[in-house]
N, C-alpha and C positions, 0 to 999 in steps of 0.2 A: 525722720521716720514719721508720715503720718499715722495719727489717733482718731480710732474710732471706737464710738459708742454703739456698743449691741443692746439691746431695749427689747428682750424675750424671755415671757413666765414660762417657756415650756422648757426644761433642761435639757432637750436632743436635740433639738434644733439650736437650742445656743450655746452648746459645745460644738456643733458640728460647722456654725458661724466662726465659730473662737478658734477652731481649729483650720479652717481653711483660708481666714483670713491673715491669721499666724502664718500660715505659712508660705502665706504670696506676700509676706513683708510690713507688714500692721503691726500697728502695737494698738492692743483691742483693750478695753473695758468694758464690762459689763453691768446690766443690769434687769432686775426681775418683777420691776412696776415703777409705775410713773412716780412715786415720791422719790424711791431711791434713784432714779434715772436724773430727774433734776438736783437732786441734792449731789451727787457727780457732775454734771453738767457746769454746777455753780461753782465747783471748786478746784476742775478740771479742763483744759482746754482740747479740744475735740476739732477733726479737721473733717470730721464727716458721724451721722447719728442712722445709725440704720433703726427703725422704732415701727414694734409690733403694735397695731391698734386695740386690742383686746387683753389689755394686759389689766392688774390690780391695780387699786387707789386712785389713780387717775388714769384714763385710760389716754390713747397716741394723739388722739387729735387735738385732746388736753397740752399733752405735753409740751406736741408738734406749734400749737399756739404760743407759749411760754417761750420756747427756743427762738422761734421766728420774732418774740418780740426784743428779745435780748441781743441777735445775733444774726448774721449772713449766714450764719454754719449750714451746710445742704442735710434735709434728711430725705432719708429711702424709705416710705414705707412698707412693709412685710406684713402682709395679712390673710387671713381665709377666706375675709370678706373682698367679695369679686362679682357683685352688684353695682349694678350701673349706679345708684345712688352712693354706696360708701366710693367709690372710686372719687368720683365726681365733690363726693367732701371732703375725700383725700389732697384734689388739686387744690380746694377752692381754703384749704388751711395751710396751703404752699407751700408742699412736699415739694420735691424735684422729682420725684419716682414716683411710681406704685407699684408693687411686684406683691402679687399675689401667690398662695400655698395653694397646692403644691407647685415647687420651681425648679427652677435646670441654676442648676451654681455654677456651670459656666456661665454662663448666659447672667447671672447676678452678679459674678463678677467682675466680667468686662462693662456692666452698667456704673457698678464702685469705682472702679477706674476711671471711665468716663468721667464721673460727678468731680471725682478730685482733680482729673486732669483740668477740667473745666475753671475751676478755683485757683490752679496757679495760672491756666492764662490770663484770668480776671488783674489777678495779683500783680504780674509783669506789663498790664496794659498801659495804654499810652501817658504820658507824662505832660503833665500842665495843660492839654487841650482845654478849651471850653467850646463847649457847643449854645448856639443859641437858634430857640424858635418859636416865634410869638411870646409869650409870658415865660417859657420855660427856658432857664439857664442852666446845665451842666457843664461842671466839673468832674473830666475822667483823671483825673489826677488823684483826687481828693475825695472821690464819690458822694461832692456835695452834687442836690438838686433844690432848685427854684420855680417854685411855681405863682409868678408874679412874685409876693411879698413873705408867701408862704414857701417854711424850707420843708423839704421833701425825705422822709426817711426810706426808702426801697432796699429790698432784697437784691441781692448780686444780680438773679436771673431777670426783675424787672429792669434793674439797670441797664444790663446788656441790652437786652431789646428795647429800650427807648434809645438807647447811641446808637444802636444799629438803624433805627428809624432817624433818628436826626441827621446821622450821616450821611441818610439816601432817601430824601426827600420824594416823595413822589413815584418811588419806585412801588411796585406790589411786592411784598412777600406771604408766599403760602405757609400753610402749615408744616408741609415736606422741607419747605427750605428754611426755616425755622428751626425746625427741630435738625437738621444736616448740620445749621454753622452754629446752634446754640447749646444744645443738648449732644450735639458728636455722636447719637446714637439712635437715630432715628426709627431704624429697623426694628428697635423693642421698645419702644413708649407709645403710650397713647398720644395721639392730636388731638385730645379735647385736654392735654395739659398746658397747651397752649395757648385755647382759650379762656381757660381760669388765669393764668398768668397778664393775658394783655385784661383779663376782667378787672384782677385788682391793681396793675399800674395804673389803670384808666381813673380807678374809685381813687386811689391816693391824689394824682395827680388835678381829681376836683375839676372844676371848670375843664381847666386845660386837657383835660384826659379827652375829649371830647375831639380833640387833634388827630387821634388819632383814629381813622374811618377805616369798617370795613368793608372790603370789597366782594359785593355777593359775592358767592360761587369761587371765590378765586384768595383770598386771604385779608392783609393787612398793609395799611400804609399811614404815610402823614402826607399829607396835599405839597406838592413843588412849589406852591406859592399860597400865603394866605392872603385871604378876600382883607 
């Protein structure tokens, strides 16, 4: 049974969480501000964090920072805030989501599904490959990365899209088709969480991220051959 963590100070909407995700087959835990959300996090294992940004003590992007440092875990951020700017620091603190109040819980649910489905394909991917390109060595086995001499710690969704860029050299991918074979739900996310995403593969990756070129108007690639 996947565990997730509810991460909302308003009691009607995280009972109405706790109740609906209850009952599509979760085993949920709760929480009603960023200390006690991490202090669960830390003693709890969790396969997905749904986490309100305006909460006490510490607020989501706090949290959401802490989580991402410790772990792949996916979160969904739930917020009021649905300004171009809190979105956008939503991505750029590498949510998988952002699902702003007011929401359609169908529509949030089949995104929960997504996120987790996403995690066991992660989970059952390919075994012992390694991919290499210019300085950069991955391992999809192991989820080690290499960049030159420097090892690489990345999130599932950077990983993904760096294999999916080593494996198809040269090709373009857009945003649309990005979010179709990466995110499985394209119809309801944003495309500019895609560009937070290749932002910070790029920044970890140091030098090497730099492999990675956009193409105006049309998306993302890594060159079929380097110079």
């Amino acid at each position: 049974m996947k565990r997730i963590l509810v991460v909302e100070d308003e009691p009607d909407i995280r009972e109405l969480l706790e109740n609906y995700l209850t009952h599509e087959g979760y085993e949920v835990r709760s929480a009603e501000d960023g200390v006690a959300a991490l202090s669960l996090f830390s003693k709890e294992s969790f396969d997905l964090v749904i986490l309100d940004i305006m909460i006490p003590k510490i607020d989501g992007y706090g949290v959401c920072e802490v989580i991402k440092k410790q772990s792949d875990v996916p979160v969904i951020f739930l917020s009021a805030l649905g300004d171009e700017k809190s979105l956008l620091k939503g991505y750029d603190s590498m949510a998988d989501d952002y699902v702003t109040k007011p929401f359609s819980m169908p529509v949030f649910l089949r995104k929960v599904h997504a996120v987790l489905r996403r995690g066991d394909a992660t989970s059952a991917a390919n075994s012992g490959a390694v991919l290499s390109y210019g300085p950069i060595l991955v391992n999809t086995d192991t989820m080690e990365v290499m960049a030159g001499k420097t090892k690489v710690d990345l999130t599932t969704r950077e990983f993904d899209l760096l294999v999916l860029f080593l494996k198809n050299p040269g090709r373009v991918f857009t945003r649309e088709m990005l979010l179709d074979m990466l995110w499985d739900y394209n119809s309801f996310v944003d495309e500019r969480i895609v560009d937070s995403h290749i932002k910070n593969l790029r920044h970890k990756l140091g030098e090497a991220g730099s492999l990675i070129e956009t193409v105006r108007g049309r998306g993302y690639k890594v060159a079929k051959e380097i110079s």
